[in-house]
C-alpha positions as CSV (number, residue, x, y, z in Angstrom):
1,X,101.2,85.8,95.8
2,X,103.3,86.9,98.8
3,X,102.0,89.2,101.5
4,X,103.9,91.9,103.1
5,X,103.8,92.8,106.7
6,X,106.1,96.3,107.4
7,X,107.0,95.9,111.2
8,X,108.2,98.8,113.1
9,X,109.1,99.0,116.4
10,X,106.5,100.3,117.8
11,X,103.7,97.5,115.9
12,X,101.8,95.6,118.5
13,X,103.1,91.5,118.0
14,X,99.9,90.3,118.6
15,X,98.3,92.2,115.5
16,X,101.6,91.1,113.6
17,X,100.9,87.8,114.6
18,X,97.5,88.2,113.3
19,X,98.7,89.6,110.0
20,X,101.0,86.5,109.6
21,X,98.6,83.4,111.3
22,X,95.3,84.5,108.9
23,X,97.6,84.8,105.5
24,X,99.5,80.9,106.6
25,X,95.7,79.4,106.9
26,X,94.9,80.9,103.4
27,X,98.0,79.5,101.8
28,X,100.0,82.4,101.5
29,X,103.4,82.9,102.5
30,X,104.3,86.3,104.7
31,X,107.8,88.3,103.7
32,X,108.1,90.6,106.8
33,X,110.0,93.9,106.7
34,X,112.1,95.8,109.1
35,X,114.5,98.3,109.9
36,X,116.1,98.4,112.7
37,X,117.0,96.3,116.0
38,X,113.8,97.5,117.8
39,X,111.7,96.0,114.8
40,X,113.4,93.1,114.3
41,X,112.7,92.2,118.0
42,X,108.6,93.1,117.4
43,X,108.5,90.9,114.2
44,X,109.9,87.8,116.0
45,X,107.8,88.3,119.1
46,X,104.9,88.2,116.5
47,X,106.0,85.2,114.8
48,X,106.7,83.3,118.1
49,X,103.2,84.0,119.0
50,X,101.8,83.3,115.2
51,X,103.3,79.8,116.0
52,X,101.1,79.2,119.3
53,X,98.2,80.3,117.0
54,X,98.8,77.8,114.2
55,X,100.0,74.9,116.9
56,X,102.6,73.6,114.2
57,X,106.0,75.1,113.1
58,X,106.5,78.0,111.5
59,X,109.4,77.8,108.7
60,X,111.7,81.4,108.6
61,X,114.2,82.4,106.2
62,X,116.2,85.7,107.1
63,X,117.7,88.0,104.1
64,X,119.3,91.1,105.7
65,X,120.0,93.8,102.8
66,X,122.1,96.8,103.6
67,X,120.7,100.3,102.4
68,X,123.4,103.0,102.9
69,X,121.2,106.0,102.3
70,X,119.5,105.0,105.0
């Protein structure tokens, strides 16, 4: 089962690299969400710090999807 992490850009990274370090050690792979520049910029800050937590590489696969009624 894959977990989801919604990232704003106000999220703390440290908690979002929390979310994303505890689900890797149980196995599960993390899709992360955002909107927006600002967020985009808090989720990667997150996973750079989930990959000092795990001390090995972190694999990342980016999908943008455009929503016009947004």
């Amino acid at each position: 089962m894959q977990e989801q992490i919604k990232v704003s850009s106000k999220s703390n990274p440290k908690s979002v690299a929390g979310f994303i370090t505890n689900k890797i050690k149980d196995g599960k792979p993390v899709e992360i969400i955002t909107i927006g520049a600002a967020a985009l910029n808090q989720a990667i800050k997150g996973l750079s710090i989930a990959k000092q937590y795990l001390s090995k590489s972190l694999c990342c696969e980016a999908d943008f999807v455009n929503y016009p009624d947004l």
